[in-house]
C-alpha positions as a LaTeX table, in Angstrom:
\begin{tabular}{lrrr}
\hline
Residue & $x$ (\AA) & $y$ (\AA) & $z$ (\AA) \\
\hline
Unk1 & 187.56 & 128.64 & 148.08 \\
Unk2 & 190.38 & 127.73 & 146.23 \\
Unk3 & 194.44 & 127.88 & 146.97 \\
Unk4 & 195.23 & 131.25 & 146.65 \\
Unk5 & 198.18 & 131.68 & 143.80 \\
Unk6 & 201.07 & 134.04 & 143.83 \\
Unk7 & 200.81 & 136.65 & 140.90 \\
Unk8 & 203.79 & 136.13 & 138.36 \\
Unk9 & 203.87 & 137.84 & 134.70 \\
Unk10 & 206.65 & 137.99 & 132.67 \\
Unk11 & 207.89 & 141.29 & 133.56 \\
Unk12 & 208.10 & 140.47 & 137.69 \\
Unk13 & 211.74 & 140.56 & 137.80 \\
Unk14 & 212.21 & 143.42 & 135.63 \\
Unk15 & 209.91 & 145.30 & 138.19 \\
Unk16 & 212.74 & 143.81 & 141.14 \\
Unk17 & 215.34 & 144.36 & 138.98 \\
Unk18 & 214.20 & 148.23 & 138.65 \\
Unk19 & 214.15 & 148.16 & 142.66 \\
Unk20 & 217.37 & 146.88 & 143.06 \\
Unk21 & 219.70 & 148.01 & 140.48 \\
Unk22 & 217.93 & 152.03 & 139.94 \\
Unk23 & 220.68 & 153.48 & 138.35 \\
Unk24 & 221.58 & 150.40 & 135.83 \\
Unk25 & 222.54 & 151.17 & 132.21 \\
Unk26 & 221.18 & 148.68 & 129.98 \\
Unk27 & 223.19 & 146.57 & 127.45 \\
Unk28 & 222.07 & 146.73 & 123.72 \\
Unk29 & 220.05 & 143.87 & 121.91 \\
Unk30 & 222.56 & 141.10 & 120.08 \\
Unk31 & 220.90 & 142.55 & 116.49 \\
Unk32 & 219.88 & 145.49 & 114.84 \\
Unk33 & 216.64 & 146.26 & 115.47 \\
Unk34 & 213.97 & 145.77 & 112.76 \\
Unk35 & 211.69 & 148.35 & 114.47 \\
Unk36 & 212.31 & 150.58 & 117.55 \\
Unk37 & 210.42 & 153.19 & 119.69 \\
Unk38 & 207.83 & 151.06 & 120.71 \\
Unk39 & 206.06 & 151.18 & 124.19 \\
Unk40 & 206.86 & 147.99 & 125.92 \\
Unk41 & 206.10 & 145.30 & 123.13 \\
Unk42 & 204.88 & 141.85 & 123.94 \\
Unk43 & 203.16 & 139.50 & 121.51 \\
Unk44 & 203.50 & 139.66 & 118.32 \\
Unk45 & 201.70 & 138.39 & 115.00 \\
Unk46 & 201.85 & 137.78 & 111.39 \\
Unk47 & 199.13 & 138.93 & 108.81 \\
Unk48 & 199.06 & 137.47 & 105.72 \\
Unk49 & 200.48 & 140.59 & 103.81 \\
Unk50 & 203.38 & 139.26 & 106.21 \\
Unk51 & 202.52 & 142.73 & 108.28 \\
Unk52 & 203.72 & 141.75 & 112.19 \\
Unk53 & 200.73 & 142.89 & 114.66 \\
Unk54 & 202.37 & 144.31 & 118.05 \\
Unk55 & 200.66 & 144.65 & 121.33 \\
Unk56 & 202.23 & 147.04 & 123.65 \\
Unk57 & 201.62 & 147.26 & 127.00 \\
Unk58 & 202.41 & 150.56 & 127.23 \\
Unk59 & 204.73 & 153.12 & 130.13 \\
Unk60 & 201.56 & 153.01 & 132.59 \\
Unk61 & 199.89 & 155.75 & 131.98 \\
Unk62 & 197.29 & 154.14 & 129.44 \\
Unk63 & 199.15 & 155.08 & 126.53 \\
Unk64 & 198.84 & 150.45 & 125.82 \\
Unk65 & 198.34 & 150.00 & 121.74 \\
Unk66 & 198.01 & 147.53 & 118.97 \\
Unk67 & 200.56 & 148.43 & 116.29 \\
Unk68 & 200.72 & 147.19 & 112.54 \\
Unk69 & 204.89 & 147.10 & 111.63 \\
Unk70 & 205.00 & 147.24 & 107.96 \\
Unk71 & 207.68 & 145.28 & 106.16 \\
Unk72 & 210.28 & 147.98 & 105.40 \\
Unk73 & 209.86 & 148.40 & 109.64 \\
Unk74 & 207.47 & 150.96 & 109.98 \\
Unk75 & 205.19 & 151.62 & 112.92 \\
Unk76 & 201.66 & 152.50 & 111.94 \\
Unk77 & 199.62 & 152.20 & 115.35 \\
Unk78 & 196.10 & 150.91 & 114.90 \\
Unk79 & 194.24 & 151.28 & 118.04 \\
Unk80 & 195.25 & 153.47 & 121.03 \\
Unk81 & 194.25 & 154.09 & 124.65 \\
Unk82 & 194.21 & 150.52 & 125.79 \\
Unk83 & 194.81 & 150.65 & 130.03 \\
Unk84 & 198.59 & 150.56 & 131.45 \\
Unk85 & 199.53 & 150.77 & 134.56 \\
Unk86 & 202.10 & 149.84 & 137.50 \\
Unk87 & 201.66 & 148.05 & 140.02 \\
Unk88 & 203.23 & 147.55 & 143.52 \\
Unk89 & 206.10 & 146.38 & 142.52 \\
Unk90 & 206.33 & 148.60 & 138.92 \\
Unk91 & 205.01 & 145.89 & 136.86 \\
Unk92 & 203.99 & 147.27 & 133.30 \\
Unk93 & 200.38 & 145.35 & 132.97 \\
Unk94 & 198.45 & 146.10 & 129.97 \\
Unk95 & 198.24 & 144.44 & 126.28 \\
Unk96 & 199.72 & 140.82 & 126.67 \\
Unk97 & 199.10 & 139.68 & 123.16 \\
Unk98 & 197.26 & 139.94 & 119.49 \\
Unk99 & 195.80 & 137.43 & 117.25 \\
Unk100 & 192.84 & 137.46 & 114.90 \\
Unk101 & 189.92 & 134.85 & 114.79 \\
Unk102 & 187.24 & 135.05 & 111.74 \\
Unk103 & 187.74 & 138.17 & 110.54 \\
Unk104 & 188.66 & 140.13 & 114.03 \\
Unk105 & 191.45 & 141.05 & 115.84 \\
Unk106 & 191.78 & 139.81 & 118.92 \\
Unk107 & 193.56 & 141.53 & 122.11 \\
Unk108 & 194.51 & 139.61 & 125.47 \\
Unk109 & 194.02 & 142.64 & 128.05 \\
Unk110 & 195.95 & 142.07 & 131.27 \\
Unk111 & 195.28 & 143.06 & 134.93 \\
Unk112 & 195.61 & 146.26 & 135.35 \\
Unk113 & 193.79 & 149.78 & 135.73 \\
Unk114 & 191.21 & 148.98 & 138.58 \\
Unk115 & 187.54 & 149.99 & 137.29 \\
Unk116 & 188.52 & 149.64 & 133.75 \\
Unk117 & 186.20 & 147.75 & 131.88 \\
Unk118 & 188.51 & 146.62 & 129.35 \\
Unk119 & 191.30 & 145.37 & 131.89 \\
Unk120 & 191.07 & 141.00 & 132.32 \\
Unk121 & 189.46 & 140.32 & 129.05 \\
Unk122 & 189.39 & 139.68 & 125.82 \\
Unk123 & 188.67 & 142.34 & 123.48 \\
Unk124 & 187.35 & 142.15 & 119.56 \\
Unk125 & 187.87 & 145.10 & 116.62 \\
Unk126 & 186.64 & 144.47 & 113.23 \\
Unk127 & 189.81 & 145.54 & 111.14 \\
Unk128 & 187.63 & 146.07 & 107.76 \\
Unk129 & 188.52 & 149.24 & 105.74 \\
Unk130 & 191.51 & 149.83 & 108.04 \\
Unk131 & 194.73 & 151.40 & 106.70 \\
Unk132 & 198.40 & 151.69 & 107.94 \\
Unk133 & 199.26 & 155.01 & 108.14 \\
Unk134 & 195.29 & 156.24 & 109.03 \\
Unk135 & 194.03 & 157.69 & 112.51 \\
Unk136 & 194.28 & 155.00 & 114.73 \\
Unk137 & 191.12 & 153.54 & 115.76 \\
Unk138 & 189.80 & 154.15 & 119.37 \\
Unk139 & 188.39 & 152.09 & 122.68 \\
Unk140 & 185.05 & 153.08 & 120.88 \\
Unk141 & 185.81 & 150.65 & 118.44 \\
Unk142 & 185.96 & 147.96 & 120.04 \\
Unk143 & 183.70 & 145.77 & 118.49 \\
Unk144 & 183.04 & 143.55 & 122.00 \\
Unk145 & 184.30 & 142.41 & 125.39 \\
Unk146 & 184.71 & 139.22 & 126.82 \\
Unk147 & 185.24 & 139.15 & 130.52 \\
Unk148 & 188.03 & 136.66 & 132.29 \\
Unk149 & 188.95 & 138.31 & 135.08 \\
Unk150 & 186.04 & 138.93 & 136.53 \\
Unk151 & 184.58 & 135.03 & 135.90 \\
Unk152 & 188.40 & 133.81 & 137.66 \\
Unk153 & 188.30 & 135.82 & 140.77 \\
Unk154 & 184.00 & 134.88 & 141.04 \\
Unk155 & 185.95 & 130.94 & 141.21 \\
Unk156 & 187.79 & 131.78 & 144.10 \\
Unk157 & 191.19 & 132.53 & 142.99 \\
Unk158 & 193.03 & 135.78 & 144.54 \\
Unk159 & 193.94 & 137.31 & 140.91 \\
Unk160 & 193.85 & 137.37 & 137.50 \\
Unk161 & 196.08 & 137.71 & 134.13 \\
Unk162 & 195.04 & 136.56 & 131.14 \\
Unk163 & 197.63 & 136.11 & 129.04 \\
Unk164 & 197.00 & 134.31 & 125.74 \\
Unk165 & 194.36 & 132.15 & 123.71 \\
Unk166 & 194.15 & 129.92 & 121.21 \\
Unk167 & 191.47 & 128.54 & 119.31 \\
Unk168 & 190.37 & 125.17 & 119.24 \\
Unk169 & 189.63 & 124.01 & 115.92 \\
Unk170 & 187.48 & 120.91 & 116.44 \\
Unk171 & 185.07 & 122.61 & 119.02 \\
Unk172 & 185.50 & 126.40 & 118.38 \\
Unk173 & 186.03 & 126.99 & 121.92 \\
Unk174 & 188.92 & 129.63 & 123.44 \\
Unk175 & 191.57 & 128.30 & 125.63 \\
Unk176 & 193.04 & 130.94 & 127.86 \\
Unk177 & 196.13 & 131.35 & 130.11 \\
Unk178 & 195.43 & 132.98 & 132.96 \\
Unk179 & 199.56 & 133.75 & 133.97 \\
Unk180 & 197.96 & 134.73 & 137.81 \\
Unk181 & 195.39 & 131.98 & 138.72 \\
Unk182 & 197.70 & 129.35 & 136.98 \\
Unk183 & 195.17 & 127.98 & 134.93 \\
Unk184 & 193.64 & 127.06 & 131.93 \\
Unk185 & 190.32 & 128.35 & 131.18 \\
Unk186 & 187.55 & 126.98 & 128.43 \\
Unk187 & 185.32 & 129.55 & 126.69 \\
Unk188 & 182.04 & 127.99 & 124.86 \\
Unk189 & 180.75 & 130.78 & 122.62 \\
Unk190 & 177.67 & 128.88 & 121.71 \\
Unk191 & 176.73 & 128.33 & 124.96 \\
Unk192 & 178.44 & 131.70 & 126.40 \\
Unk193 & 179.95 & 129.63 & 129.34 \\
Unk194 & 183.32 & 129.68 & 130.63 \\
Unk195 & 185.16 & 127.48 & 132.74 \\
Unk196 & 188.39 & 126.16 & 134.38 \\
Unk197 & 189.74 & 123.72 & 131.74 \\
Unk198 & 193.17 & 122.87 & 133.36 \\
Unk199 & 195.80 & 123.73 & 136.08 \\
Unk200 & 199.12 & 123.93 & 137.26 \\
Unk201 & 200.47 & 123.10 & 140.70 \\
Unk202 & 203.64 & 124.64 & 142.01 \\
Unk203 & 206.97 & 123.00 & 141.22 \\
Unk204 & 209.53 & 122.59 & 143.99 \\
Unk205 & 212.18 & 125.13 & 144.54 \\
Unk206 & 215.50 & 123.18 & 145.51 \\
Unk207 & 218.10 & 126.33 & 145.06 \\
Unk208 & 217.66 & 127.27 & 148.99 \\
Unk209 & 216.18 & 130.82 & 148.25 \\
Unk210 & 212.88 & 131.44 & 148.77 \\
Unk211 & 209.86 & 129.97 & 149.11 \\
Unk212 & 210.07 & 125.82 & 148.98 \\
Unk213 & 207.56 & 125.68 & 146.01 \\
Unk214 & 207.76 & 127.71 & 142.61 \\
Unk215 & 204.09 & 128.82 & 140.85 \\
Unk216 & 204.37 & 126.97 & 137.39 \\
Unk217 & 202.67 & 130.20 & 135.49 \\
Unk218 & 201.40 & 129.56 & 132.39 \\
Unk219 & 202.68 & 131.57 & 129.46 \\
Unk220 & 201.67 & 130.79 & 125.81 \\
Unk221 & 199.45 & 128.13 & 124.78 \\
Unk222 & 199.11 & 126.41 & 121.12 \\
Unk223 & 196.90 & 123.92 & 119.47 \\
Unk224 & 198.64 & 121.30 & 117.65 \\
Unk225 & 197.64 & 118.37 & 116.53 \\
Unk226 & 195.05 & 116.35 & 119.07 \\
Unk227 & 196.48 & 118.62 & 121.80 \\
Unk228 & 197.34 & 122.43 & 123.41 \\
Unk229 & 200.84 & 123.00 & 124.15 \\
Unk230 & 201.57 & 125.67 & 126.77 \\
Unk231 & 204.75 & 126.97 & 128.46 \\
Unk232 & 205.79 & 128.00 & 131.67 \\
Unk233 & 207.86 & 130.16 & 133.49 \\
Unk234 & 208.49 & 129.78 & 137.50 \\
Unk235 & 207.63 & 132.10 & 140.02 \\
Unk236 & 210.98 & 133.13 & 142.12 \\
Unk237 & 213.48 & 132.64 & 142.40 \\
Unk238 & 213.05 & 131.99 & 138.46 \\
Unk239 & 215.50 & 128.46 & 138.78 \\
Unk240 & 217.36 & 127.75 & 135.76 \\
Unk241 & 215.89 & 124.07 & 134.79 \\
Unk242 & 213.10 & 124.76 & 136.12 \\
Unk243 & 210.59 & 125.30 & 133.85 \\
Unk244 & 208.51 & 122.98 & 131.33 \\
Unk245 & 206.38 & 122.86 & 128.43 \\
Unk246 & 203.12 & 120.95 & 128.95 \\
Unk247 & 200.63 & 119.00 & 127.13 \\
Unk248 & 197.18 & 119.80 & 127.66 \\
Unk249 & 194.29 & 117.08 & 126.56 \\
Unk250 & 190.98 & 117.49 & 124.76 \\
Unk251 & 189.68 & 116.50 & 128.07 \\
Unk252 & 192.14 & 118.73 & 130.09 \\
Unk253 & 194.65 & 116.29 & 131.55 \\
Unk254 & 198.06 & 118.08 & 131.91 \\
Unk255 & 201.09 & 115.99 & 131.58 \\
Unk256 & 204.92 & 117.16 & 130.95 \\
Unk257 & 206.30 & 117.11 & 127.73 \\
Unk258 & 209.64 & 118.75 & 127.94 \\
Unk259 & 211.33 & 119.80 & 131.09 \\
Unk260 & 214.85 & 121.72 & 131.84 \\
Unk261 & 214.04 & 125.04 & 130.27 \\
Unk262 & 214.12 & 128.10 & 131.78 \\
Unk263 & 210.99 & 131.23 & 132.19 \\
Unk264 & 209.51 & 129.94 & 129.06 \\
Unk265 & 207.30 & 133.47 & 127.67 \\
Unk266 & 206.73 & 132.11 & 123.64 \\
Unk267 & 206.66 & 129.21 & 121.72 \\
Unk268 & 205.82 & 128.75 & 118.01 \\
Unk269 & 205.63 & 125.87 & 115.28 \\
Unk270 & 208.40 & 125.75 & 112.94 \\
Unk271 & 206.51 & 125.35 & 110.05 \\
Unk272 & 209.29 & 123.87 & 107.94 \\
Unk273 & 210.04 & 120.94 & 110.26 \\
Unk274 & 206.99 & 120.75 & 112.69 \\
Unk275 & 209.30 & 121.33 & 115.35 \\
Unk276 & 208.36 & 123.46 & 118.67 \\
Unk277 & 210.23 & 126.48 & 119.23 \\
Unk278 & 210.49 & 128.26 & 122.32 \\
Unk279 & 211.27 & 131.77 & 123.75 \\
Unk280 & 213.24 & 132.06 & 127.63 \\
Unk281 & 213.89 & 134.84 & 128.68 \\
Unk282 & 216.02 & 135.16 & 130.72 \\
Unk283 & 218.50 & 133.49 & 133.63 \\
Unk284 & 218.27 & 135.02 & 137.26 \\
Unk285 & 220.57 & 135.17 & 139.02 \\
Unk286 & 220.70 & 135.16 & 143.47 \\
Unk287 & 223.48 & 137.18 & 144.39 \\
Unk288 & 223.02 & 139.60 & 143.52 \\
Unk289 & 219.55 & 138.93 & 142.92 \\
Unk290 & 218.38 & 140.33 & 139.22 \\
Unk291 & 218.01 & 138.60 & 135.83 \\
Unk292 & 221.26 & 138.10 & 133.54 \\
Unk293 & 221.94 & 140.40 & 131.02 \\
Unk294 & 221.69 & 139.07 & 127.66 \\
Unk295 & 221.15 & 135.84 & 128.71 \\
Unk296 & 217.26 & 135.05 & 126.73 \\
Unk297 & 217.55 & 132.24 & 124.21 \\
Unk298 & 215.21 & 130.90 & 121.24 \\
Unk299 & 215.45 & 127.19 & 121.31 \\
Unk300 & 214.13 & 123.92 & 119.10 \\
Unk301 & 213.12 & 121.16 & 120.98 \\
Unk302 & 212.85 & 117.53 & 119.65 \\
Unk303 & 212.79 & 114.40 & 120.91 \\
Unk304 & 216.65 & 114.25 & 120.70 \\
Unk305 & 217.44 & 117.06 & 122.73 \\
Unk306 & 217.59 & 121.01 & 122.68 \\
Unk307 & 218.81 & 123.16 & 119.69 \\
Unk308 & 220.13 & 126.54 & 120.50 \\
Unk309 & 219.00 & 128.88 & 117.42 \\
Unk310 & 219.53 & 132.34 & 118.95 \\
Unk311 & 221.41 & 133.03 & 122.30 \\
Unk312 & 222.48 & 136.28 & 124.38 \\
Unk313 & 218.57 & 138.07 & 123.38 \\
Unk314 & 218.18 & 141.07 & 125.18 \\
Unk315 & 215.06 & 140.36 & 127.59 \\
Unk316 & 212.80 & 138.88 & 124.65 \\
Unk317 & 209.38 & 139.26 & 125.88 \\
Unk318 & 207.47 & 137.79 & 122.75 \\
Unk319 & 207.67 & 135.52 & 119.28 \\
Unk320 & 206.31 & 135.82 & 116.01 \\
Unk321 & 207.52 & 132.97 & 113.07 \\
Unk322 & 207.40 & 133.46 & 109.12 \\
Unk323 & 206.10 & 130.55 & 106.78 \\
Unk324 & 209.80 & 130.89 & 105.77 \\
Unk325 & 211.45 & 130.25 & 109.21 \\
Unk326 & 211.97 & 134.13 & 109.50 \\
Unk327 & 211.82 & 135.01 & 113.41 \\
Unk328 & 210.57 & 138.06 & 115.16 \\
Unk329 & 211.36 & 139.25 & 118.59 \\
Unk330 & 210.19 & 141.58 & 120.78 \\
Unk331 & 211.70 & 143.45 & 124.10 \\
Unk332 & 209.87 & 145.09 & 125.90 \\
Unk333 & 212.71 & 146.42 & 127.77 \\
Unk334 & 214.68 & 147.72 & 125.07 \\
Unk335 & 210.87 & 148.43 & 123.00 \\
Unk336 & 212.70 & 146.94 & 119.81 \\
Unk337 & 211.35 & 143.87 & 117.48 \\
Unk338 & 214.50 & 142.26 & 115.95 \\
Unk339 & 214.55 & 140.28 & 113.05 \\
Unk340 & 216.35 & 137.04 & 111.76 \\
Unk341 & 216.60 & 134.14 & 109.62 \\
Unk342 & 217.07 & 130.93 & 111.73 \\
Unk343 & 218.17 & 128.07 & 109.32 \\
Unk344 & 216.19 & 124.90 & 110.73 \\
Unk345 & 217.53 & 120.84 & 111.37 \\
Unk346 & 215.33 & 120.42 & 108.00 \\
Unk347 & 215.76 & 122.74 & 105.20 \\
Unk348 & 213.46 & 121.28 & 102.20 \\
Unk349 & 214.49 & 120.66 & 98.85 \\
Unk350 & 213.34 & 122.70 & 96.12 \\
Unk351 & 209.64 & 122.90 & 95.97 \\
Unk352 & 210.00 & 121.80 & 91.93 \\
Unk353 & 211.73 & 118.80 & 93.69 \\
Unk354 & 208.85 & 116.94 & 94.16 \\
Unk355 & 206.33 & 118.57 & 91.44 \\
Unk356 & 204.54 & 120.58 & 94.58 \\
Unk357 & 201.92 & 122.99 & 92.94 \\
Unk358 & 198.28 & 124.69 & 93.77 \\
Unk359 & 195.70 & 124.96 & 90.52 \\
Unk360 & 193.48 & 126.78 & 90.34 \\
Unk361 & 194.83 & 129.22 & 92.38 \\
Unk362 & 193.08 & 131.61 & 92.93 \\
Unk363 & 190.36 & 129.24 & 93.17 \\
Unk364 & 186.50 & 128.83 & 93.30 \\
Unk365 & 184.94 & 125.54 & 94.51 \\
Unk366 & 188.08 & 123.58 & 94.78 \\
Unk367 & 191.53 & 123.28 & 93.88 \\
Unk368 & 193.91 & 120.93 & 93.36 \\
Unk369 & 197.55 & 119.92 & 95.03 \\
Unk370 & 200.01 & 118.14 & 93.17 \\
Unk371 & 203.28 & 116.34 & 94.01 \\
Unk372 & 205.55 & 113.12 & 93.02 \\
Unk373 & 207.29 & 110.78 & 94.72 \\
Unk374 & 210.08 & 108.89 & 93.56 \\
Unk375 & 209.90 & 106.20 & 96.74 \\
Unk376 & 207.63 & 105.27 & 99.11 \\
Unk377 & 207.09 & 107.64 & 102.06 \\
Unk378 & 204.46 & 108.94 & 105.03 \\
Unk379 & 203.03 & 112.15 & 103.24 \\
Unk380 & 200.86 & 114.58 & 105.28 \\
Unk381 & 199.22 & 117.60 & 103.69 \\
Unk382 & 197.77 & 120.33 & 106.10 \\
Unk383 & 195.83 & 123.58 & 105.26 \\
Unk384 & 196.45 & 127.01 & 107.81 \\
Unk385 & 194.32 & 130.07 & 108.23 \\
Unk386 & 196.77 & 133.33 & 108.32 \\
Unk387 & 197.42 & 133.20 & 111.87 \\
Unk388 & 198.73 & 129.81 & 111.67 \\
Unk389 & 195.81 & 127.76 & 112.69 \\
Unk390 & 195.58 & 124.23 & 111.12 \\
Unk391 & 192.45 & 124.22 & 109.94 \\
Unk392 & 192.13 & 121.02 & 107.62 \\
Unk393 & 194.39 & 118.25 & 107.60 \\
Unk394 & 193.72 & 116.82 & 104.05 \\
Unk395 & 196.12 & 113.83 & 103.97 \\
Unk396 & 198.37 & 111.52 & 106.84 \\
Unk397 & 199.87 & 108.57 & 105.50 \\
Unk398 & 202.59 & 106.49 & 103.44 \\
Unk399 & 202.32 & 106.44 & 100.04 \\
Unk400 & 204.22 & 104.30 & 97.02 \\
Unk401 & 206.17 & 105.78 & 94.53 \\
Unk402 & 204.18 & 108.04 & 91.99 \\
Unk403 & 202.27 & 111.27 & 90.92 \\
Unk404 & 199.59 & 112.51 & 93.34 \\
Unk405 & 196.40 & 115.22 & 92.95 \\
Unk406 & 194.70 & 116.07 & 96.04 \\
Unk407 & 191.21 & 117.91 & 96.32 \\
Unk408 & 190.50 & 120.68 & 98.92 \\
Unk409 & 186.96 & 121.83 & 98.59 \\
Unk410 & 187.87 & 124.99 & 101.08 \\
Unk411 & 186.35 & 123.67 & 103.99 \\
Unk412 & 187.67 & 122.61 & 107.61 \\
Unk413 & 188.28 & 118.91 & 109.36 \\
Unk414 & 184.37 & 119.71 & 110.47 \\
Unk415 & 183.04 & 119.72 & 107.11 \\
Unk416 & 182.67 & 123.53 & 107.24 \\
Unk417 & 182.94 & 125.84 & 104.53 \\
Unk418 & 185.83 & 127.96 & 105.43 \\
Unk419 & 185.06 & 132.19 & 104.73 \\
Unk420 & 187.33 & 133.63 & 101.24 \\
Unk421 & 190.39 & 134.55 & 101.87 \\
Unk422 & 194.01 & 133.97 & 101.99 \\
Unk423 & 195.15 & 130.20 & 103.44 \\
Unk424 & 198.81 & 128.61 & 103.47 \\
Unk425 & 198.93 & 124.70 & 102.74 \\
Unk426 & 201.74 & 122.42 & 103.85 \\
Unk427 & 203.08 & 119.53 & 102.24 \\
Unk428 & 204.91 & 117.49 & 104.54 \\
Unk429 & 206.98 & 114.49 & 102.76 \\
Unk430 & 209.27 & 112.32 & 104.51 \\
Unk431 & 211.75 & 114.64 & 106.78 \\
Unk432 & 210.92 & 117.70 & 104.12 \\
Unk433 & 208.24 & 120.42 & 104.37 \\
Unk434 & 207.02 & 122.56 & 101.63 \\
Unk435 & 204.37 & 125.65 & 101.53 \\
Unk436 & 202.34 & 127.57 & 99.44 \\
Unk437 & 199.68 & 130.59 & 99.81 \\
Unk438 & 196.16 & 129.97 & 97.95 \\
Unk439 & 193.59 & 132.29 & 97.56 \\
Unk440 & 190.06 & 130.87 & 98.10 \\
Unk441 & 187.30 & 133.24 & 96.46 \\
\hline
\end{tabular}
C-alpha cells in the first residue's frame, strides 16, 4: 500500500478562506475583464481561429462546462452538464482543464460527484460541425472516457485529481497530473495501459505552522524539448518560497529546475523567446490565516533570475498564451478571463528583417521556409500543432552568413504524415524569434 497523500487542489484555501472570513467582500481584478459571468473558470486554451476554450468547474451543483470565448469576448458554451460539486471543506471540484489532441477536445474531469462516471477522467468530444452560438452539446456527446481515478486509487493511493495532460510527441503517450496522489501518471494508448510515471515527495515546512512536511502537488505539466516541465504548489500552510518547477525525464527521473516560487497553478512557453512563464496564485498569509488579496503574479523565469510581468492578479486560477505574447487569465473567484499584452526580454525584429517567409502557403506536399542571415548564428526552426505542441523540429544549428530554403514535407520528428490543417512554424535566430501560420491541405 502506498503513503497515503493529503488532497490539495488549487482552490483549498479559497474553501478555508470561505470558512474563515464568511462575510468578506472581495477586491476587483487589477484589469478589465475580457469576459465575465463565467462559472468558476480554470484552464484555458487557444484555437487556431485564436478562439480561447474555458473549462469551468462550475457552483456545485453540476452546472461544470466547456465554453468557446469568441474574440470580441463573447461566451458561447459548448458542452454542459459536466459534474460539480463541494466538498468537505467547499472545494469547487469539477472541469480542471481543456486541450485538444487529433482532432478532439479534450477535458481533465476532477474528483468530484461520487458515482459519476465522468468524475477522475479524461473525457473526448469530436468538435466537427460545431458552432458558437448553437445548442450546446451534451454528456451524450461525449465521444469516450478514459478512467484515472479509478486506476490511482486501485495503486493504493487514498485519492485522486487529475489535473492536466500533455502529450508526448515522440511516443504518443499522455502524461497526467494527478494534483491528489502527487504523481505523474503514463497512459499507452496502443497498449491501453496506464501507469505511475513519476512522483513527488513532500517538501519541508520550516514557517512553524502546521504540519513539518508540505505535499509538493503537481499542477500543470508541459513537454518541451527532451523533457516535461510541471509546477507545483504546496500543501499548507502554502509557504511563500516554497514551491518549484520540476523537470521530468523520458525515463521519469524528477529533478528541480527552478525553486523560490510560490503555489505555482500554470505555466506556458513564451513563444517569442522560449522562455517559461508561470502563473502563482497567490501568497497566504498565517495570522490571520487566508490567502492575500491581490497578491497572484505571472512571472518569466530564466537562467538569470525571475521577471515579474504581471503582479497584484486577483486569484488567477489558469493561463492561456497568444503566438503574439498576448496573455489570458482566468479567476475563478471573480469568474472573469482578463486580457493583456506582456512585452517579453526579446521582442524580434521585423519579420522582413531577415527575409522570413512560407511558399506555398497554403500548401500541398511541401512547402518551403525562407530566411537570410547577414552573420553567422545558431538557427533553429520548429513546427506547432494549434495547441502549441512542437511537433517537428526541422532545423538546430549555427549557420554562416547567407540565404536559406528549408523543406517541410508536413510530417512530424517520427516521420509521420501530420493530418491537414492549420500549423504555426517558428524561426528562432540568434536571441530573436519569428512565427508564421501555414495551412497544410
Amino acid at each position: 500500500m502506498r503513503k497515503p497523500c493529503t488532497r490539495l487542489i488549487t482552490q483549498s484555501a479559497i474553501g478555508l478562506l470561505l470558512l474563515l472570513y464568511p462575510t468578506l467582500t472581495w477586491g476587483q481584478a487589477p484589469a478589465p475583464p475580457f469576459a465575465a459571468g463565467l462559472k468558476h473558470p480554470i484552464g484555458l486554451t487557444l484555437d487556431s481561429l485564436g478562439r480561447l476554450w474555458v473549462a469551468e468547474s462550475g457552483t456545485g451543483t453540476d452546472d461544470g462546462q466547456i465554453s468557446i470565448i469568441m474574440p470580441d469576448g463573447s461566451v458561447h458554451p459548448f458542452l454542459g452538464g459536466l459534474p460539480s460539486d463541494t466538498n468537505a471543506v467547499d472545494e469547487i471540484v469539477g472541469a480542471w482543464r481543456v486541450a485538444f489532441m487529433e482532432g478532439q477536445v479534450v477535458i481533465v474531469q476532477g474528483e468530484g460527484v461520487d458515482g459519476d462516471s465522468l468524475s477522475g477522467a479524461l473525457l473526448m468530444v469530436d468538435t466537427t460541425g460545431f458552432m458558437p452560438g448553437e445548442d450546446s452539446l451534451t454528456r451524450a456527446d461525449i465521444d469516450s472516457i478514459l478512467h484515472i481515478s479509478a486506476f490511482v486509487l486501485d495503486e493504493g493511493y487514498a485519492e485522486s485529481n487529475p489535473f492536466a495532460f500533455v502529450m508526448d510527441a515522440a511516443t504518443g503517450n499522455l502524461l497526467i497530473t494527478d494534483a491528489a496522489a502527487n504523481a505523474v501518471l503514463v497512459y499507452d494508448p496502443a497498449a491501453d495501459t496506464m501507469g505511475v510515471f513519476a512522483e513527488f515527495p513532500p517538501v519541508p515546512n520550516n514557517t512553524g505552522v502546521g504540519p513539518p512536511m508540505a505535499d509538493a502537488v503537481p499542477t500543470r505539466i508541459l513537454a518541451h524539448e527532451d523533457q516535461f516541465l510541471v509546477g507545483t504548489l504546496t500543501g499548507f500552510p502554502f509557504s511563500d518560497s516554497a514551491a518549484s518547477v520540476y523537470a521530468v525525464s523520458a525515463e521519469g527521473a524528477v529533478s528541480m529546475l527552478y525553486d523560490s516560487l510560490t503555489t505555482v497553478v500554470d505555466m506556458a512557453i513564451d513563444p517569442m523567446d522560449g522562455q517559461l512563464v508561470v502563473l502563482q496564485r497567490w501568497r497566504f498569509m498565517t495570522t490571520p490565516p487566508g490567502p492575500l488579496m491581490n497578491s497572484g503574479m505571472l512571472l518569466k523565469l530564466t537562467a538569470e533570475g525571475i521577471d515579474t510581468l504581471m503582479q497584484d492578479l486577483f486569484f488567477p486560477s489558469g493561463l492561456a498564451m497568444g503566438m503574439d505574447g498576448t496573455v489570458y487569465i482566468s479567476s475563478d473567484v471573480a469568474g472573469t478571463v482578463i486580457r493583456a499584452s506582456v512585452l517579453t526580454s526579446n521582442r524580434p525584429l521585423p519579420a522582413e528583417a531577415v527575409g522570413f517567409n512560407i511558399y506555398p502557403n497554403p500548401f500541398q506536399g511541401s512547402t518551403a521556409i525562407r530566411y537570410q542571415l547577414d552573420r553567422p548564428q545558431p538557427v533553429r526552426i520548429e513546427v506547432f500543432d494549434p495547441t502549441g505542441r512542437r511537433v517537428a523540429t526541422l532545423r538546430d544549428q549555427t549557420q554562416a552568413a547567407g540565404t536559406y530554403t528549408q523543406q517541410w514535407s508536413g510530417h512530424n520528428d517520427l516521420g509521420q504524415e501530420l493530418r491537414a490543417g492549420y500549423y504555426l512554424i517558428r524561426l528562432q535566430i540568434g536571441d530573436h524569434a519569428w512565427t508564421k501560420a501555414t495551412i497544410k491541405q
